[in-house]
N, C-alpha and C positions, 0 to 999 in steps of 0.2 A: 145373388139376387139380380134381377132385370137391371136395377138401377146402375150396381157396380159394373155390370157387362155391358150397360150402354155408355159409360164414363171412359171403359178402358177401348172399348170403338168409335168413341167419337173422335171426328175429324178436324184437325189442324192445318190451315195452309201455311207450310214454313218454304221461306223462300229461300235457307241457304241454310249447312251447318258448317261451319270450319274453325279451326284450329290447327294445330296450338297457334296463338298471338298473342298480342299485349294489347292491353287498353290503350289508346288514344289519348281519350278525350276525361276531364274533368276530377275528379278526388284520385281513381283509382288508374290514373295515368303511371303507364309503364308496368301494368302486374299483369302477369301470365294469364292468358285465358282461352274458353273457347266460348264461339257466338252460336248464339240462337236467332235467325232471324227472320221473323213471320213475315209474312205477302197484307197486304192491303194496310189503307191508311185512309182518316176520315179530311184530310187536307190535301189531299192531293191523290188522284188513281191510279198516278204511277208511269200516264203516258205522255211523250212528251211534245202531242201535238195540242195534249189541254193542258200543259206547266201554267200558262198565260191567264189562263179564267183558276188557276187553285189557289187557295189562300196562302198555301206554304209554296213560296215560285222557285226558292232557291234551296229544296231541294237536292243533294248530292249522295242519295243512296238509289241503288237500284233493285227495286222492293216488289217488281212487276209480276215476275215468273214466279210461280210455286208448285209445289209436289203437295198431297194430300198423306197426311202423317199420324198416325194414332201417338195417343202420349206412351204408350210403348216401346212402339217404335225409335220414337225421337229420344227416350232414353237408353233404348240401346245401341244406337248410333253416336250418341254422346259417351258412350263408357271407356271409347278408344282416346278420348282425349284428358280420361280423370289424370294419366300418370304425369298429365304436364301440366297442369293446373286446379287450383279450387275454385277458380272463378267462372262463373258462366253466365255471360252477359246478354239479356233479352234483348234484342231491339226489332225495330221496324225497318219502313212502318210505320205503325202505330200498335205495341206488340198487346195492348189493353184490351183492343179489339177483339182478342181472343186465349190472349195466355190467362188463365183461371186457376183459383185455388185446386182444380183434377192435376192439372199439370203441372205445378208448383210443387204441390205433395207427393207428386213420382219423383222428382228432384233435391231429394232431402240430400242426394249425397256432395250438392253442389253450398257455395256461396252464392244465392243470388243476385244479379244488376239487374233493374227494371230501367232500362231509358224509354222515356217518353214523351209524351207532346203534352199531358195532363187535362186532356179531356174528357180522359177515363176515369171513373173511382175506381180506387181498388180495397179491395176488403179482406185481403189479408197481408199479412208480414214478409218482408222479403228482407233480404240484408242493406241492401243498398239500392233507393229510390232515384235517379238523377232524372232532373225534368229538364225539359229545353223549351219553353215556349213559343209557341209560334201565331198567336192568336189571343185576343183581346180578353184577360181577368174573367167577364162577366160568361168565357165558356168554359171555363177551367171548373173542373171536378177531384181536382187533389189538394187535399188539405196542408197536407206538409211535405217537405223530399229532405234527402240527407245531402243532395249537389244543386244547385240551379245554378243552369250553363244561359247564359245571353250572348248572342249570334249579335261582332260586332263588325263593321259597320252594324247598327240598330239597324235593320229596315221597316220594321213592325214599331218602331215604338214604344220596345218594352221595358229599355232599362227600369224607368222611372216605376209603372206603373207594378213590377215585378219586385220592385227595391228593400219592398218592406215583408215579400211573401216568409212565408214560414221553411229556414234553411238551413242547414249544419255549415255548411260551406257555396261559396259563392264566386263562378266564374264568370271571363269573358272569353269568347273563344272567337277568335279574328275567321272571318270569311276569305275565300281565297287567298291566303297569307298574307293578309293586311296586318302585317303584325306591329308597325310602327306606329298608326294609328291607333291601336289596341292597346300598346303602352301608352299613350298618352293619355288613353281614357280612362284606366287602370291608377296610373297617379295622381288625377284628378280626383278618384273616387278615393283615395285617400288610405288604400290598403286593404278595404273594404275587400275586395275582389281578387282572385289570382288568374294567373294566363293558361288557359287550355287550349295547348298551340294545336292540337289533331297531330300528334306524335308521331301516329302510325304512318303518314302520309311522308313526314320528312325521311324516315327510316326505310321505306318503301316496304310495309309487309300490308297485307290484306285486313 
């Protein structure tokens, strides 16, 4: 039909595929994976003579450039990295913006990671939700996540007001390796939370 031939040609801007690597960041830190990672974000446009007027200022992906990608395509681009992992991690970005239940359902052979900013709803099921807020409760469109990562130093403000959202597990993840800080915020908080040091960075892979 029309509809399924316009599903399987519509266009995606993915700004990067790679693999094999590990996760980094949050529950699924240290597992084998490959990333998915879209162009555009509703906090920031990605350049960084406007970092200064975007709500998200600190920013450390580079999410600018893209290629125009059918969900075909980006499935078969992704099949050379199934032998090395199950996981395949969505991010931005803001990868809500455009990754949809068409492209999700061509991914059955994967484990899904959704990281996001959670200004998206999403309405359908993926394996693993991880949210990172970067913006005040009252714009937030996701009801629950299975990770909430907080960006410590706080610069937004959100521990508090994030404290009580709906989460399986609960991180802090130190800004520029502030990580002595980050402990001490961590044992304040009482265990409540665990440390999502950005792995990948210490180890030096992509």
């Amino acid at each position: 039909s029309n509809c399924i031939k316009n599903f399987m040609e519509q266009n995606y801007l993915i700004n990067t595929i790679f693999g094999p690597t590990i996760q980094g960041e949050g529950a699924l830190m240290g597992t084998p994976c490959a990333f998915l990672r879209l162009s555009k974000c509703n906090l920031w446009d990605g350049k960084e003579e406007s970092r200064h007027l975007a709500e998200c200022k600190i920013c450390d992906t580079d999410f600018l450039e893209y290629k125009k990608m059918t969900a075909e395509q980006i499935v078969s681009e992704l099949k050379f990295y199934k032998n090395y992992a199950e996981w395949l991690v969505v991010s931005g970005g803001e990868p809500l913006l455009q990754f949809d239940f068409n492209l999700a359902s061509q991914l059955k052979d994967w484990k899904l990671c959704i990281e996001t900013n959670g200004t998206q709803a999403i309405d359908f099921e993926v394996d693993h939700l991880s949210f990172s807020p970067k913006t005040k409760k009252e714009r937030i469109k996701l009801k629950k996540c299975d990770s909430l990562k907080i960006l410590w130093p706080d610069p937004f403000g959100l521990l508090q007001e994030f404290d009580s959202f709906p989460a399986k597990k609960r991180f802090l993840q130190p800004i520029d390796g502030q990580v002595n800080s980050t402990l001490d915020k961590l044992y304040a908080l009482g265990g409540r939370y665990a440390l999502s040091p950005q792995l990948h960075k210490y180890i030096g892979v992509k």
